[in-house]
VOPAGU-2260 file (C-alpha; in pm, 1 decimal, decimal comma):
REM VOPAGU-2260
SITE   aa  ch    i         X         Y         Z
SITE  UNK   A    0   10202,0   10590,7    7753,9
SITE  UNK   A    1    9871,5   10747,0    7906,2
SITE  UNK   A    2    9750,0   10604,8    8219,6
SITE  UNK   A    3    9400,5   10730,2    8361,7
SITE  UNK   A    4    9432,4   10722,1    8775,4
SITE  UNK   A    5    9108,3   10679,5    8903,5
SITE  UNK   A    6    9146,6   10751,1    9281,5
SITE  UNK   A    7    8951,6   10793,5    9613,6
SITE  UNK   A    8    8943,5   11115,7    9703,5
SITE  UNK   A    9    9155,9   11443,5    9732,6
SITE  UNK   A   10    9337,0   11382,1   10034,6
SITE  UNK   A   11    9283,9   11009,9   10089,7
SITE  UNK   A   12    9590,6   10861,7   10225,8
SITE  UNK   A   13    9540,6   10586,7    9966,5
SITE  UNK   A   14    9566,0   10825,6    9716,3
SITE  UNK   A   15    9847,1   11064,5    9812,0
SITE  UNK   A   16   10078,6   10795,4    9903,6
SITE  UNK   A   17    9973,3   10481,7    9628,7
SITE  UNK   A   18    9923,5   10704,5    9292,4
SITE  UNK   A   19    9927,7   11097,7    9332,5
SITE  UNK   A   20   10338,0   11093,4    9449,6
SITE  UNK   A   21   10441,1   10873,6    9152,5
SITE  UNK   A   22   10285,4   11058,4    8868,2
SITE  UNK   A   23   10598,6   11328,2    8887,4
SITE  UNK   A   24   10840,7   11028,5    8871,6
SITE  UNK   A   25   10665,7   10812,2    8616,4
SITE  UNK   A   26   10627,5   11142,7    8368,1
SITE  UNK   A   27   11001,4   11183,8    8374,1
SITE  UNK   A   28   11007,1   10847,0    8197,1
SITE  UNK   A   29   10784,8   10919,4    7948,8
SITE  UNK   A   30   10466,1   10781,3    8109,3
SITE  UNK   A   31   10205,7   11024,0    8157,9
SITE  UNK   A   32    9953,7   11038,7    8434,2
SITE  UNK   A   33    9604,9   11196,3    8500,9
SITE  UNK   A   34    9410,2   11199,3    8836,5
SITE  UNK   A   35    9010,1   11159,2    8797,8
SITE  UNK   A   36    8934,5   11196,4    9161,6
SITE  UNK   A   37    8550,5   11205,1    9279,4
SITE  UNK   A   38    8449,1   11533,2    9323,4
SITE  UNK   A   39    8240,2   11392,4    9636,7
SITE  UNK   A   40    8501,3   11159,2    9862,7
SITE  UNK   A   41    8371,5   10831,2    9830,7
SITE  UNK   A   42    8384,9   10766,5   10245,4
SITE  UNK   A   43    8188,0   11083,1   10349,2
SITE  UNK   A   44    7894,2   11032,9   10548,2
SITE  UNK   A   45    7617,7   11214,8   10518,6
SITE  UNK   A   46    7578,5   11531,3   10666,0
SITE  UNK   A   47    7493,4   11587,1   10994,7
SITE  UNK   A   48    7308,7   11917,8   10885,3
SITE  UNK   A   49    7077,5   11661,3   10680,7
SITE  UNK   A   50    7074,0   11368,8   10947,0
SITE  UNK   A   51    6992,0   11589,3   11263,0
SITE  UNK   A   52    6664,6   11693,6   11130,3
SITE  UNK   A   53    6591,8   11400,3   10907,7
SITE  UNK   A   54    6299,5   11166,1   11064,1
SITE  UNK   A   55    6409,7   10791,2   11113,5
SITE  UNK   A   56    6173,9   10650,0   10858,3
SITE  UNK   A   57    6346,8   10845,5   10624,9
SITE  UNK   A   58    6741,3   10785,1   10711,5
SITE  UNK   A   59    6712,6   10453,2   10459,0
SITE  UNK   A   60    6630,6   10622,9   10127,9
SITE  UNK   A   61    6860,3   10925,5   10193,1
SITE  UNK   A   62    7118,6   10719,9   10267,6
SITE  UNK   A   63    7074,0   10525,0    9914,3
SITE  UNK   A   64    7013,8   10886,3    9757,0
SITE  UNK   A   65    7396,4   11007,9    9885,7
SITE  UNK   A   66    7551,3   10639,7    9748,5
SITE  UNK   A   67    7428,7   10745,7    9421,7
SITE  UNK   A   68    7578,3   11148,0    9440,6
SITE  UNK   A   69    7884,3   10957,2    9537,6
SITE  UNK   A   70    7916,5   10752,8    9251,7
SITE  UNK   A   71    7757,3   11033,6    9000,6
SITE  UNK   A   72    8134,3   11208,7    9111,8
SITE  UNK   A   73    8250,7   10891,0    8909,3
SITE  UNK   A   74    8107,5   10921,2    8593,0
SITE  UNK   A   75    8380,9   11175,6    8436,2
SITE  UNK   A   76    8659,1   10962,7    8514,9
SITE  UNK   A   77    8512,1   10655,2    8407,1
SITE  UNK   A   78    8428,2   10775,5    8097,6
SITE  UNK   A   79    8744,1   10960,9    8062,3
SITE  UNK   A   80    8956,9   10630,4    8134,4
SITE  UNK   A   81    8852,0   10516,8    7767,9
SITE  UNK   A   82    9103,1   10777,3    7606,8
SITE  UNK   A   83    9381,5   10636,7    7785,7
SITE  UNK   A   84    9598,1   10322,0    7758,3
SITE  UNK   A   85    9594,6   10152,8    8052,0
SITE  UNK   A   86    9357,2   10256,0    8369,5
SITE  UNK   A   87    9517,5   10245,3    8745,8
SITE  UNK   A   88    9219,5   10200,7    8969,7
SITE  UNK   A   89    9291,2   10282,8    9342,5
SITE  UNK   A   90    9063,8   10058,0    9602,7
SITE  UNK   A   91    8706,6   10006,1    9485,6
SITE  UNK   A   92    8447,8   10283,1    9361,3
SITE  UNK   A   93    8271,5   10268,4    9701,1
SITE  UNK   A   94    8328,9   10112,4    9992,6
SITE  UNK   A   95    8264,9    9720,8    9977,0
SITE  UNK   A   96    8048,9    9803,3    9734,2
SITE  UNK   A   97    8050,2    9705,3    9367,7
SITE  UNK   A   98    7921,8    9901,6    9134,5
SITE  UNK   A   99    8081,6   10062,9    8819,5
SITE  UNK   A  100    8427,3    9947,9    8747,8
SITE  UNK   A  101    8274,4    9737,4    8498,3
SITE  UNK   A  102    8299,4   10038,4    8307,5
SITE  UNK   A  103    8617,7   10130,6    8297,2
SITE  UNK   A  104    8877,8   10130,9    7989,9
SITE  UNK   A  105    9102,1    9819,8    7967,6
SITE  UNK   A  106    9406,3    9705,6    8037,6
SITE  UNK   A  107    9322,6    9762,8    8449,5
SITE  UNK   A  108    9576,0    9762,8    8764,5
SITE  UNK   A  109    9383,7    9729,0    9051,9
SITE  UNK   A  110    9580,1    9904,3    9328,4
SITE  UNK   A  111    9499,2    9792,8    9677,1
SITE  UNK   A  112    9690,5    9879,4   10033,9
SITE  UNK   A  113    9459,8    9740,7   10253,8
SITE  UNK   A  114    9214,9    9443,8   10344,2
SITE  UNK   A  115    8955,9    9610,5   10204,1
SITE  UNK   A  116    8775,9    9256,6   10150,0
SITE  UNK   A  117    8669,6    9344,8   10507,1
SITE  UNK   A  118    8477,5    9614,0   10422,9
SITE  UNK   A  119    8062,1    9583,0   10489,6
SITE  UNK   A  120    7826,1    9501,8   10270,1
SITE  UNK   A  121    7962,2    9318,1   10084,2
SITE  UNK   A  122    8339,2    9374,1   10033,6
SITE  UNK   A  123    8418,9    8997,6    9978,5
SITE  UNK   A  124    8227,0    8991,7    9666,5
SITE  UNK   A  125    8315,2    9328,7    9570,1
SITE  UNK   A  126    8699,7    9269,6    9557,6
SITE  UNK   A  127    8728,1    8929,6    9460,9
SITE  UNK   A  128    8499,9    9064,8    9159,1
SITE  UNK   A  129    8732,4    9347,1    9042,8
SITE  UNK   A  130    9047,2    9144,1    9144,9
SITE  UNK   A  131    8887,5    8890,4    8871,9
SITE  UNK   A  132    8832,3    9138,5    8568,5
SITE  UNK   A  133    9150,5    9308,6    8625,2
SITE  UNK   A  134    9481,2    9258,5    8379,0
SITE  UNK   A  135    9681,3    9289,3    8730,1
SITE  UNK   A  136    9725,8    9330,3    9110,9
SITE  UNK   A  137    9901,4    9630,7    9261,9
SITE  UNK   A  138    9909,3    9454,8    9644,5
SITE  UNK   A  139   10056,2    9633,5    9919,0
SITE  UNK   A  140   10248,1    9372,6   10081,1
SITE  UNK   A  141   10259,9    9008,0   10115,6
SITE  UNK   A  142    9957,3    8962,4   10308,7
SITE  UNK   A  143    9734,0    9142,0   10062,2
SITE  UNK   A  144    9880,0    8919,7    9738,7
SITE  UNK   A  145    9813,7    8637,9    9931,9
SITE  UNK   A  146    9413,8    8689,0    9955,0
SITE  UNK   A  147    9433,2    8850,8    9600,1
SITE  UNK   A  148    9650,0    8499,1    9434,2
SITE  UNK   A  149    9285,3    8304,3    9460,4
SITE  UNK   A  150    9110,6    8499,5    9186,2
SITE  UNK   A  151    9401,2    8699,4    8953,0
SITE  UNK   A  152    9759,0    8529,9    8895,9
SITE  UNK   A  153    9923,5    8853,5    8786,4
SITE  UNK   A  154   10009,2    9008,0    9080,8
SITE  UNK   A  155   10329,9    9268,0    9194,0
SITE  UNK   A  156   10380,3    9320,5    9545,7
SITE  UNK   A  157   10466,8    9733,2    9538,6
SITE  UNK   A  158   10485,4    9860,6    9907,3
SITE  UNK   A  159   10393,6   10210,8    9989,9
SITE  UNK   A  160   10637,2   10463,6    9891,7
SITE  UNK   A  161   10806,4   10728,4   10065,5
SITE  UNK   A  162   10918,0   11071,6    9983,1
SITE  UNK   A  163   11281,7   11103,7   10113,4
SITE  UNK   A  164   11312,5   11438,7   10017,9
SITE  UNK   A  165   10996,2   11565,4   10168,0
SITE  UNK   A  166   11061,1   11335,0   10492,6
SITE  UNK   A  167   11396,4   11469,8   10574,9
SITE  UNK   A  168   11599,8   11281,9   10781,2
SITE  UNK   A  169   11657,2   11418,9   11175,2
SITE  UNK   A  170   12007,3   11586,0   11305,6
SITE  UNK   A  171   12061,8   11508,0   11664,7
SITE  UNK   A  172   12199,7   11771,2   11900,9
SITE  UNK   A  173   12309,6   11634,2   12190,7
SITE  UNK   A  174   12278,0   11964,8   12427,6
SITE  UNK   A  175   11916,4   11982,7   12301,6
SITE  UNK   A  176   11886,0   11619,6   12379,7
SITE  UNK   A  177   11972,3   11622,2   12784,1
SITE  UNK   A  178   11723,5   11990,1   12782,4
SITE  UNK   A  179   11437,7   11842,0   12613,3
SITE  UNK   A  180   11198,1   11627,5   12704,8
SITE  UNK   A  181   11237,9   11281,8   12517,9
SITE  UNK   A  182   10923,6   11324,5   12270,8
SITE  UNK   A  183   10696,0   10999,0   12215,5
SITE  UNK   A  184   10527,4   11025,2   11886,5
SITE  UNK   A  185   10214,2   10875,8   11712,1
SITE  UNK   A  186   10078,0   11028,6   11411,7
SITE  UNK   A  187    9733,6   10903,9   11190,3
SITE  UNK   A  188    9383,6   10912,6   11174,4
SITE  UNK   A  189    9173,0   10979,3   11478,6
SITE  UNK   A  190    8978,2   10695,2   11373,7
SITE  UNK   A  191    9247,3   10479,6   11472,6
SITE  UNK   A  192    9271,9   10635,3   11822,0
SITE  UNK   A  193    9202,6   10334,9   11979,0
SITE  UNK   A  194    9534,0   10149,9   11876,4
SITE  UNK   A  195    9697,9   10443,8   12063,3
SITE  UNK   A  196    9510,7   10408,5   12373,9
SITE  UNK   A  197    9588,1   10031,8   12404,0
SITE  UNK   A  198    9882,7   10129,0   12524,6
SITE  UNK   A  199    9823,6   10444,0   12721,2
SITE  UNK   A  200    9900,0   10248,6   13055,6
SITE  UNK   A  201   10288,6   10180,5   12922,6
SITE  UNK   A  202   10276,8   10572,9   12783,9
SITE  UNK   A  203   10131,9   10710,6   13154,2
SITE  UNK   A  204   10369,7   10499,4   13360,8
SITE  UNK   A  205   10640,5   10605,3   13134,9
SITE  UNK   A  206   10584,3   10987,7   13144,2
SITE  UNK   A  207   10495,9   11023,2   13465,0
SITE  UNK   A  208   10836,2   10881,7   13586,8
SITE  UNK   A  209   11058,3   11078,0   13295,6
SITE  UNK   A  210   11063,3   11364,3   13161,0
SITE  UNK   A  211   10892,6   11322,8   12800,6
SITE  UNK   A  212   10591,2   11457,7   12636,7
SITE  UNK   A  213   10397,9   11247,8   12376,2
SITE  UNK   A  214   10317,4   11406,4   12028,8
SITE  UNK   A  215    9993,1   11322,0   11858,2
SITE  UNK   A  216    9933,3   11411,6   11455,7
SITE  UNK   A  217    9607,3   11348,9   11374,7
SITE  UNK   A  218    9293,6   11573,4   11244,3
SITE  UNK   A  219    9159,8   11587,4   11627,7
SITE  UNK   A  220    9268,5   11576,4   11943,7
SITE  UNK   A  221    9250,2   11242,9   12141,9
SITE  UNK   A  222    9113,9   11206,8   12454,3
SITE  UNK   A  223    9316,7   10966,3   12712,8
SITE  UNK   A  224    9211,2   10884,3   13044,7
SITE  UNK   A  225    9575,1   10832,9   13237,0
SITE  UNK   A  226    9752,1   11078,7   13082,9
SITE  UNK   A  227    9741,5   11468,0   13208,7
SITE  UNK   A  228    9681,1   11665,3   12932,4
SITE  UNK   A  229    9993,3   11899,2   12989,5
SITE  UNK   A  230   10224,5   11635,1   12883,5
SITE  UNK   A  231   10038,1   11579,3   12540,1
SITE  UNK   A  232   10146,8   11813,5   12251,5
SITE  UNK   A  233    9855,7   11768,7   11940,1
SITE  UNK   A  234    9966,0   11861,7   11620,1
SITE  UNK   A  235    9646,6   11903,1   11375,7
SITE  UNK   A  236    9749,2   11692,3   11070,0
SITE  UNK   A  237    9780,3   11884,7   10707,6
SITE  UNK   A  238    9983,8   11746,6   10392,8
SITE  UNK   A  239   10210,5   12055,2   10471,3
SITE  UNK   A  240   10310,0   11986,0   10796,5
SITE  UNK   A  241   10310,0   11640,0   10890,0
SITE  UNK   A  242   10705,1   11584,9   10769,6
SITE  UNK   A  243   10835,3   11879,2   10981,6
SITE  UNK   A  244   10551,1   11719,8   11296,2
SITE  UNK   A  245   10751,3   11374,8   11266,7
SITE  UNK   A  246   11099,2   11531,2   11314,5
SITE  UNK   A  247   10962,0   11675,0   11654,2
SITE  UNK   A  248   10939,9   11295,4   11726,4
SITE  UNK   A  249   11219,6   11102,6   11893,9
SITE  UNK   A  250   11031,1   10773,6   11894,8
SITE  UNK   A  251   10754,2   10690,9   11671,6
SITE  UNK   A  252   10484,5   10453,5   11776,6
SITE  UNK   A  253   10245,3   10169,4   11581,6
SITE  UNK   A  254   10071,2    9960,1   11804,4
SITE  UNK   A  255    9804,6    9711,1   11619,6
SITE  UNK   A  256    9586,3    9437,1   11723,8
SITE  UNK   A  257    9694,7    9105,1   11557,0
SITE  UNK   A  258    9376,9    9052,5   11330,9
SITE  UNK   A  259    9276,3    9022,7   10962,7
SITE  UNK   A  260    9219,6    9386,1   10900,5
SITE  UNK   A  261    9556,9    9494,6   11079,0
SITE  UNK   A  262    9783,0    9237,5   10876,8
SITE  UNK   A  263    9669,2    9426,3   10550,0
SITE  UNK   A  264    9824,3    9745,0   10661,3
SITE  UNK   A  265   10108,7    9842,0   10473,1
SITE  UNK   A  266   10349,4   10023,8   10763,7
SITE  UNK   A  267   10309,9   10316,6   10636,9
SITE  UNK   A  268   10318,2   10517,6   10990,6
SITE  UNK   A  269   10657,8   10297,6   11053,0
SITE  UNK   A  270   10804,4   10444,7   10736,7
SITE  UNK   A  271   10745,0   10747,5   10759,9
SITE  UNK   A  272   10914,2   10762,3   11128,5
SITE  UNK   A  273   11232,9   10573,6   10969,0
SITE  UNK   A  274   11259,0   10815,8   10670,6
SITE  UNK   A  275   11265,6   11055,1   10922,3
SITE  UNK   A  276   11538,6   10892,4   11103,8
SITE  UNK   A  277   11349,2   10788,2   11426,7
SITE  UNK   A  278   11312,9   10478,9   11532,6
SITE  UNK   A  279   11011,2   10287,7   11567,9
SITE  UNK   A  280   10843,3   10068,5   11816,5
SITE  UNK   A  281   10564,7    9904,1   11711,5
SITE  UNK   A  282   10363,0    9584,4   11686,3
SITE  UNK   A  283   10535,7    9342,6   11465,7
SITE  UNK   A  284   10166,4    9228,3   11297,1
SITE  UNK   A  285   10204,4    9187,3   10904,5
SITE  UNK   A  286   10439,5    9391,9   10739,6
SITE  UNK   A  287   10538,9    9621,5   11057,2
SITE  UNK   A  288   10726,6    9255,4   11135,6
SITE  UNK   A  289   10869,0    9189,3   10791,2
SITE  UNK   A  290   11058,9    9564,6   10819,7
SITE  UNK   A  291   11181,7    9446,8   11181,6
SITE  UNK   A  292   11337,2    9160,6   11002,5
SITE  UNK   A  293   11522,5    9373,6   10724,4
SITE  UNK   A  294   11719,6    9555,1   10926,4
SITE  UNK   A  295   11777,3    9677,9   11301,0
SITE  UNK   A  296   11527,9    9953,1   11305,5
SITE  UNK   A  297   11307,8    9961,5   11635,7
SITE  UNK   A  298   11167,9    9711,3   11857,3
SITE  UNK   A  299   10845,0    9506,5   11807,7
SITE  UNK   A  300   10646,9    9512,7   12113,4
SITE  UNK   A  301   10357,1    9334,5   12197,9
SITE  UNK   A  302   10227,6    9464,6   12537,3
SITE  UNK   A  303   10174,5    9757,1   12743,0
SITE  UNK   A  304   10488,6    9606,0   12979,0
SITE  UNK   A  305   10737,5    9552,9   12603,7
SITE  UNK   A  306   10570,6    9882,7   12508,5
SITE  UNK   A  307   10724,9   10051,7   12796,3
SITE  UNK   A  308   11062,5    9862,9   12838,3
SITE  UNK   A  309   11146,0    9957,4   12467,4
SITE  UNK   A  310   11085,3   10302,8   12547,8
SITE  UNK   A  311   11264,6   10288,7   12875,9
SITE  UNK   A  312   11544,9   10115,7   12696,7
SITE  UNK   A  313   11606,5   10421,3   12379,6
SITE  UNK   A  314   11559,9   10685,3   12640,1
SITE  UNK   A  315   11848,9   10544,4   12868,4
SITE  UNK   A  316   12092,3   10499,8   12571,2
SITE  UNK   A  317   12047,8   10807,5   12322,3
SITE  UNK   A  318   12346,6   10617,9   12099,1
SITE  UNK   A  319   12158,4   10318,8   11995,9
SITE  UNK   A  320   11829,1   10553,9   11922,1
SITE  UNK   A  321   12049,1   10744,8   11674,7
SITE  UNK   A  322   12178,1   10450,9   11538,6
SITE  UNK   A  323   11847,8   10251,7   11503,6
SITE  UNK   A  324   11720,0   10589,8   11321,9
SITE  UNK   A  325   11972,3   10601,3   11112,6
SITE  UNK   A  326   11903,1   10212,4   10968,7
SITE  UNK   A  327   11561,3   10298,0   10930,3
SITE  UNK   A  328   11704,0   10613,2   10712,0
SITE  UNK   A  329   11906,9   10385,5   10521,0
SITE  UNK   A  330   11619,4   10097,3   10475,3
SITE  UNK   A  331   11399,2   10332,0   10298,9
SITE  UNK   A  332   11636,5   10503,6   10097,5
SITE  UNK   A  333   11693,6   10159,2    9917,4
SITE  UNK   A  334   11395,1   10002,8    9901,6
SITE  UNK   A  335   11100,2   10212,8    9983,2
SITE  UNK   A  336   11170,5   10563,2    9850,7
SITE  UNK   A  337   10954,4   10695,3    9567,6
SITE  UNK   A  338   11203,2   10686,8    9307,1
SITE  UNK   A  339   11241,4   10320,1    9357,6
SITE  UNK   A  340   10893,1   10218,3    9303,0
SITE  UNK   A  341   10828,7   10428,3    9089,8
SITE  UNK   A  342   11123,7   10242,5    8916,6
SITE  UNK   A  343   10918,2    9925,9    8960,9
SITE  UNK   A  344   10587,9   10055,1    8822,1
SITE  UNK   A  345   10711,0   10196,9    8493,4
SITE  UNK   A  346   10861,6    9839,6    8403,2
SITE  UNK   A  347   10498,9    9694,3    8494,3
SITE  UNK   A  348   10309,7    9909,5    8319,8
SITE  UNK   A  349   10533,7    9956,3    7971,0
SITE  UNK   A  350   10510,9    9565,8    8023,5
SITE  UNK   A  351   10165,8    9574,7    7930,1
């Protein structure tokens, strides 16, 4: 079997982590992938070289002009998707837009790992559209097939996969453990700073009374107002790096708001702390709370006070850490490592 992968972007998270780490997997059982990503990422904004001299009156049609490069860096894979047998279409062609995937080859999976229904203009319209004309749903988690069950019956909940050989898992030495300081970690997009700063009162009051350090992975620095800036390592994120970052970690952090965009997220960030072996403390919204309820990994918290008593609580008793880090370990080698689903999505697909 030939499957055309028609993805987001080079180093879209979406991508990396929902297609691009199964194709090794799936060719070892005789089902052969290609990646048609858009030469121009379909989220890029225009260019501040262009807007900063641009007049207002003008910002409109330029703005219409770079939706149309974008999806111009389409055209080759949808065309290309016609030689294959089955295409595997990550998240929409542009952002709660629809535009082309009427285009594309049949049978089509429509892979989605996030409530991108949300997404302005018109995202509601947009997704319910291609979730209609596809053969089947690729949802995330539970959340996501929910929303997805009112227009397309076929539908396979396939969480996010991780890499257990990339994301090693962390050896504890205890001698290194009482010199250290006890590292708080969060890693992610900047663009999601503001989750992390919810909670910078629990992470000020907690380093300023022990000695810890947080960690922060992420493609720019953040910018907190409690926290001195000598007790914040930043890590700049790259593909390379970011597994060998995490195992700096000895608690990873999630915290969400409890709304409709936050409930589609997949808990990814969570996993890739447990494959590490750390544990997590996070915010148990969506599927961050079905993991909690799988197996005794972290702690949910849902304040700046739980925030800080969960990491009050792992810091005074090193033991249970360990041994919550090693469940998390344990949890994603069975059910969330990329063999598995990889496993999962080779019966789907020779099913069709």
């Amino acid at each position: 079997m030939k499957i055309a992968a028609i993805t987001s972007g080079k180093n879209t998270p979406s991508t990396r982590f929902r297609i691009r780490q199964y194709i090794p997997h799936l060719y070892k059982n005789n089902i052969e992938v290609i990646e048609y990503y858009p030469w121009l990422d379909k989220t890029a904004g225009l260019p501040s070289a262009i807007t900063d001299i641009s007049p207002e009156v003008s910002l409109p049609f330029l703005k219409f002009a770079w939706r149309q490069l974008k999806l111009s860096a389409r055209i080759t894979g949808i065309l290309k998707s016609w030689k294959y047998d089955l295409t595997w279409l990550g998240r929409e062609l542009l952002p709660g837009n629809y535009s082309l995937e009427s285009l594309l080859h049949h049978p089509l999976a429509f892979d989605v790992d996030d409530a991108i229904w949300l997404a302005k203009p018109n995202g509601h319209y947009t997704i319910s559209k291609i979730a209609k004309q596809s053969e089947l749903i690729l949802a995330g988690n539970d959340y996501i097939a929910d929303w997805m069950s009112q227009f397309n019956k076929t539908i396979y909940i396939i969480p996010t996969a991780i890499d257990t050989f990339k994301f090693q898992k962390k050896t504890y030495n205890f001698t290194d453990y009482e010199q250290k300081p006890f590292t708080i970690g969060w890693t992610g997009s900047a663009g999601n700073y503001n989750y992390l700063y919810s909670i910078e009162k629990a992470l000020h009051q907690f380093i300023s009374k022990h000695k810890a350090n947080l960690l922060v992975i992420a493609e720019r620095p953040p910018s907190f107002k409690l926290i001195d800036p000598q007790h914040v390592e930043f890590i700049k994120w790259s593909p390379e790096t970011e597994a060998l970052s995490i195992l700096k970690m000895d608690i990873g952090l999630m915290p969400l708001p409890d709304n409709e965009w936050t409930r589609g997220k997949c808990a990814f960030k969570m996993l890739q702390y447990m494959a590490c072996g750390i544990p997590a403390i996070v915010s148990p919204v969506g599927m961050n709370k079905d993991i909690l309820n799988m197996a005794e990994v972290g702690f949910g918290a849902d304040s700046n006070e739980e925030f800080y008593e969960s990491l009050l609580y792992l810091y005074e008793n090193p033991d249970i850490k360990i041994k919550l880090g090693i469940n998390g370990r344990n949890l994603v080698e069975k059910k969330f490592s990329t063999s598995i689903i990889a496993g999962k999505l080779h019966t789907i697909f020779t099913s069709l």
